[in-house]
C-alpha positions in Angstrom: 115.7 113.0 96.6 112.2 114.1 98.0 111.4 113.2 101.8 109.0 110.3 101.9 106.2 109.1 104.8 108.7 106.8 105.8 111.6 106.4 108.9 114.7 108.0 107.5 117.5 105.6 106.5 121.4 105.8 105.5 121.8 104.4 102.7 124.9 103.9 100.5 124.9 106.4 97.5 127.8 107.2 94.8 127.9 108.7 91.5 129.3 106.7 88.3 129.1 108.5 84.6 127.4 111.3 86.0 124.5 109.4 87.8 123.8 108.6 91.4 123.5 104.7 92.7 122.0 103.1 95.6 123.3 100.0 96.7 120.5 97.5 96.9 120.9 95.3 100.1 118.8 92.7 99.1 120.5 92.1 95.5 123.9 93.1 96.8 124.4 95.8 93.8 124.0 99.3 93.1 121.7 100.7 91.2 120.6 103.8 89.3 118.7 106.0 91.8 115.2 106.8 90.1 112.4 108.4 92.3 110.6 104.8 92.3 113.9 103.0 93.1 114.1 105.8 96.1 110.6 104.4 97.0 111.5 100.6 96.7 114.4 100.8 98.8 113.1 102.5 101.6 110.0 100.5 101.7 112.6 97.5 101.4 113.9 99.1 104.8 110.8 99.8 106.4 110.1 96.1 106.0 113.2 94.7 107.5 113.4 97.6 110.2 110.3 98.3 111.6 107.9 94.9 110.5 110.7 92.8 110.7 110.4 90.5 107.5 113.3 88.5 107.0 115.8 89.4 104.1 115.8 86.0 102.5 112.1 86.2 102.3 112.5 89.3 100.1 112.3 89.4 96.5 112.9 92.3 94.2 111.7 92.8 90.3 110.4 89.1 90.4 109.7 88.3 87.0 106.5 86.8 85.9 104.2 86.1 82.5 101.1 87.0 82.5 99.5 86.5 79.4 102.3 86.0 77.5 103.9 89.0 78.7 106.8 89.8 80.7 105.7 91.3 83.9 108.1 92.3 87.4 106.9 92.6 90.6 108.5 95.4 92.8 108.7 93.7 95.9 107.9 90.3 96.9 107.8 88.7 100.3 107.2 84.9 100.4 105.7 83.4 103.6 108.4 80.6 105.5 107.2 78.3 103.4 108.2 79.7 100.2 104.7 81.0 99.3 104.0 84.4 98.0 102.8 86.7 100.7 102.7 90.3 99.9 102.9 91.9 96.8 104.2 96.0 97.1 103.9 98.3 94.2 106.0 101.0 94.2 105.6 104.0 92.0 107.7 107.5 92.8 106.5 110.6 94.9 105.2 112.1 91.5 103.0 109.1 90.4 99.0 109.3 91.5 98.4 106.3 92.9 94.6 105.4 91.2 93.0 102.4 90.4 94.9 101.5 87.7 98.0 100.9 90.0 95.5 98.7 92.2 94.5 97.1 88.8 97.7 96.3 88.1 99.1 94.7 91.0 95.4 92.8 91.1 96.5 91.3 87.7 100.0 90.4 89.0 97.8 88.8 92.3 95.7 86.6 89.6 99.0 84.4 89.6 100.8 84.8 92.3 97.4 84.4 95.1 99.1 86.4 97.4 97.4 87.5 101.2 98.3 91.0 101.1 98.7 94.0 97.9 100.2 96.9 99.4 100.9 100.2 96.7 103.1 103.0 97.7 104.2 106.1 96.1 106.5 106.9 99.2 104.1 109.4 100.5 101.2 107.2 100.6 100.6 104.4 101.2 97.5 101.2 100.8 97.8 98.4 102.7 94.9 95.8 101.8 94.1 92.6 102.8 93.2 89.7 100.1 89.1 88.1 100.4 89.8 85.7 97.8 86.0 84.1 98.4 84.8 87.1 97.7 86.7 88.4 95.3 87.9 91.4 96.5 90.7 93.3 99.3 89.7 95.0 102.4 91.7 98.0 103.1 93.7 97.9 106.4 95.6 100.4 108.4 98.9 98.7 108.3 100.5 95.5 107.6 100.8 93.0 110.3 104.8 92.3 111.5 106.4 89.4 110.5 105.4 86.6 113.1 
């Protein structure tokens, strides 16, 4: 898998039917390794690491409807209180990240009124700050660590 702008992590890999897995800390199972899941799960890392969210506060493919259809967020960290704090996007090394990705997760942010959208593709990444009277995010150089 392709190097990413993030710290370099162990992770724990094996092959089944002629595909490599990724064990997924936060849902206890391994999973197929895609270039988006090798995103997810090092950005998963760099959370817990480096910002120091706490795992239980973690949510992976969240499910939610939005109008009428069946939507998952990649990443969702809820604040102590059980309200949704940070939405993350992932998308792999490949993917563009354009205003349709920040369109998206904007949709996904309609419902879930979160204070921070962050998108990543692994190699960049946009960290962005919700101005909900205003309507609008204000880019940021970071993400603030979990207090």
């Amino acid at each position: 898998m392709q190097n990413l702008n993030l710290p370099t992590y162990n992770f724990k890999l094996k092959n089944s039917e002629n595909k490599t897995l990724i064990f997924d800390s936060i849902r206890k199972k391994y999973l197929v390794l895609t270039p988006e899941e090798w995103v997810r799960q090092h950005f998963v890392k760099y959370l817990i690491d480096q910002k120091k969210y706490p795992t239980t506060l973690i949510a992976l493919e969240k499910q939610l409807i939005i109008n009428n259809r069946k939507k998952r967020t990649d990443i969702l960290i809820f604040d102590a209180n059980g309200t949704p704090n940070i939405i993350v996007e992932c998308k792999a090394p490949s993917i563009k990240i354009t205003q349709e990705t920040f369109d998206q997760i904007a949709r996904y942010n309609l419902k879930l009124k979160a204070n921070y959208l962050i998108v990543t593709n692994g190699l960049k990444h946009f960290y962005c700050k919700m101005d909900f009277k205003n309507e609008t995010y204000i880019f940021l150089e970071d993400i603030p660590d979990y207090k």
